[in-house]
C-alpha positions as CSV (number, residue, x, y, z in Angstrom):
1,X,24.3,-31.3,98.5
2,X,22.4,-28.2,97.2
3,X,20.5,-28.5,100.2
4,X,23.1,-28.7,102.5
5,X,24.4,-25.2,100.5
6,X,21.1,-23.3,100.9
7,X,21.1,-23.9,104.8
8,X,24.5,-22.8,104.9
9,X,24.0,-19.3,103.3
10,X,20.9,-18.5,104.8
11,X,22.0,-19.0,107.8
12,X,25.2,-17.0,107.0
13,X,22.4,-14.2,106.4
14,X,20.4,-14.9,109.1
15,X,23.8,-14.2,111.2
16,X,24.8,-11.3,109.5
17,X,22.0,-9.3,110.1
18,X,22.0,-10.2,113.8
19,X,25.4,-9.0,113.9
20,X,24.3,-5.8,112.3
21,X,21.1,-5.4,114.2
22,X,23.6,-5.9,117.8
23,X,26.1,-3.1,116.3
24,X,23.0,-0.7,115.4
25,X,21.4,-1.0,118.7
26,X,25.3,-0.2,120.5
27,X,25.7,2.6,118.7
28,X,21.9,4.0,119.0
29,X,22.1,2.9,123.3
30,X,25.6,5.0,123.3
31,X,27.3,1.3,124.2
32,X,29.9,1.0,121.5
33,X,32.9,2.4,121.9
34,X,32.0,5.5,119.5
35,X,32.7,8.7,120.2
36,X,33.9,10.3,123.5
37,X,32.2,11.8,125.8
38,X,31.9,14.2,129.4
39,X,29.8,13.8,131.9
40,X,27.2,16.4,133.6
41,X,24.3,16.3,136.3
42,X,21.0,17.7,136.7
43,X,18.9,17.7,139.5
44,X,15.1,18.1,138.7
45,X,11.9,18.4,140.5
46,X,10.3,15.5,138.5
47,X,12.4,13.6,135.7
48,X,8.8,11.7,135.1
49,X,9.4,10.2,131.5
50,X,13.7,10.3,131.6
51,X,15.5,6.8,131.6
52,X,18.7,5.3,131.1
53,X,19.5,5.8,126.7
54,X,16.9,9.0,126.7
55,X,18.1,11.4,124.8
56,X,19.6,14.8,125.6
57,X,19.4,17.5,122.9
58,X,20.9,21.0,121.6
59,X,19.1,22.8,119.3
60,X,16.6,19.8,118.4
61,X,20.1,17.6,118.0
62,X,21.0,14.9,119.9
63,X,24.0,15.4,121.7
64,X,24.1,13.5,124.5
65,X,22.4,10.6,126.3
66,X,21.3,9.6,129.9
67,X,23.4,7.4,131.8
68,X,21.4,7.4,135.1
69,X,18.6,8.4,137.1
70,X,18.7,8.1,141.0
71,X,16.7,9.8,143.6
72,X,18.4,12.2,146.3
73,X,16.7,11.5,149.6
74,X,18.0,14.2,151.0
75,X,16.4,16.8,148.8
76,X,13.6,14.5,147.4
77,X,15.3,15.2,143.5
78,X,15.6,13.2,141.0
79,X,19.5,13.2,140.1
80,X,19.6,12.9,136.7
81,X,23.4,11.9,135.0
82,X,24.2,12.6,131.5
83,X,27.2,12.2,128.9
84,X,27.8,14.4,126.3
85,X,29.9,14.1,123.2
86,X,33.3,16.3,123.1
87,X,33.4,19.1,121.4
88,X,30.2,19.9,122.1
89,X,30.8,22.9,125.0
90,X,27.4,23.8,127.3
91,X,28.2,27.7,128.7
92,X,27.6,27.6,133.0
93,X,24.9,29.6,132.7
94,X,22.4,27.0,130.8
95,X,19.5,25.2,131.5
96,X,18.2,22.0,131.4
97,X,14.4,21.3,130.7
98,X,12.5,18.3,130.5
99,X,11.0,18.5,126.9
100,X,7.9,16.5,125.3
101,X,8.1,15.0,121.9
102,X,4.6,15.6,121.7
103,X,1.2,14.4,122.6
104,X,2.5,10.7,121.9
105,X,6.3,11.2,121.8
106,X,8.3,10.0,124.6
107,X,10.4,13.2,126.6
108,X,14.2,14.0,126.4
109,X,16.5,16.5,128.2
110,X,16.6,19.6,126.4
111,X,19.7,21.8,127.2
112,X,19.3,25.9,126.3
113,X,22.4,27.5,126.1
114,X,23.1,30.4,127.8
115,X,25.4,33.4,126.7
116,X,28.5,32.9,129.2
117,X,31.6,32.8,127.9
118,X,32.6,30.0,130.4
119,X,31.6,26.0,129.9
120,X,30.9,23.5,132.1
121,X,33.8,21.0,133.0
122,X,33.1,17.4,133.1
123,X,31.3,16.0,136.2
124,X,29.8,19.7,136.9
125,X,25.7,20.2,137.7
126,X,23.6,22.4,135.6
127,X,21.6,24.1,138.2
128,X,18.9,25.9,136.4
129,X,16.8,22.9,135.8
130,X,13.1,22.7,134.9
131,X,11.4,19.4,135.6
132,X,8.7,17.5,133.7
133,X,5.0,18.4,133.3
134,X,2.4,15.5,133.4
135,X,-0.3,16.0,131.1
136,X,-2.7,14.4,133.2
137,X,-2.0,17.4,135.4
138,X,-2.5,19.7,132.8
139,X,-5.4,18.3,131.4
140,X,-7.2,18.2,135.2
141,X,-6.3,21.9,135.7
142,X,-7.9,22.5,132.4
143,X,-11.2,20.7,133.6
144,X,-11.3,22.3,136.7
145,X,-10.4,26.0,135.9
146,X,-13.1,25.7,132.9
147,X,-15.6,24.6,135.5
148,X,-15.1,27.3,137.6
149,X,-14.9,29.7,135.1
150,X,-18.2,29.1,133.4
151,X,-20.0,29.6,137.1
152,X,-19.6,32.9,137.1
C-alpha cells in the first residue's frame, strides 16, 4: 500500500509542475489572458532576427511583444505587428529600431520615444523605422575597407 501512496504523490508533483511550467510559458509567450493590450505596425527594411513572442522594449523594458511578421510584396517590407500593454502610451513621432542583445543575444524591437504630445492609437504604423543589421555584413565591410586601407 505504501507503494501504491508514493506513486500517487509523485505523480501529483510530477503534474503540478507541468501545470506550472504550461502557465509560465503563457504568460512569458503573452498567451494567457494577462494584461491588455493595443496593437501597432512597423514596416522595416529587414526584420532579420524578429519572430512571433520577440520582444518589443521601452527604455530596456519589455513592453510589448510581436504578434506577426509578414512580408509586403508590394513594397518588398517586412510588416512587422506588435501588441503593447495599456497604459503604456508611444508619442506619433517615435521610432522603431531593430536592436541586438549583443554579440550572442537574440534581437528585439526597440521603440525611442519621441517628444510629441500626441500618441499613437491602436492599429496605427510607426513610420520612422530602422531595420536590422547583419553582422556578417558588418564584419565583411570591416575586412574589406581594412584591405583597402592598408594599400595605400
Amino acid at each position: 500500500m505504501s507503494e501504491n501512496t508514493t506513486e500517487v504523490v509523485v505523480g501529483a508533483g510530477v503534474l503540478a509542475i507541468a501545470a506550472a511550467f504550461l502557465i509560465y510559458a503563457g504568460q512569458v509567450s503573452g498567451i494567457g489572458g494577462g494584461a491588455s493590450s493595443y496593437p501597432l505596425s512597423a514596416s522595416f527594411r529587414s526584420a532579420e532576427g524578429v519572430n512571433v513572442g520577440t520582444d518589443v522594449r521601452l527604455a530596456g523594458v519589455k513592453v510589448g511583444t510581436v504578434t506577426g511578421v509578414t512580408l509586403d510584396t508590394k513594397t518588398f517590407r517586412a510588416r512587422t505587428e506588435f501588441s503593447l500593454r495599456n497604459g503604456v502610451d508611444v508619442p506619433d513621432d517615435s521610432q522603431a529600431i531593430i536592436s541586438s542583445e549583443g554579440l550572442l543575444g537574440g534581437n528585439y524591437v526597440e521603440i525611442m520615444p519621441g517628444g510629441s504630445t500626441f500618441n499613437y492609437a491602436a492599429g496605427d504604423e510607426i513610420l520612422d523605422t530602422q531595420g536590422s543589421v547583419s553582422l556578417i555584413t558588418l564584419l565583411l565591410k570591416f575586412v574589406a575597407g581594412s584591405g583597402d586601407s592598408s594599400d595605400k
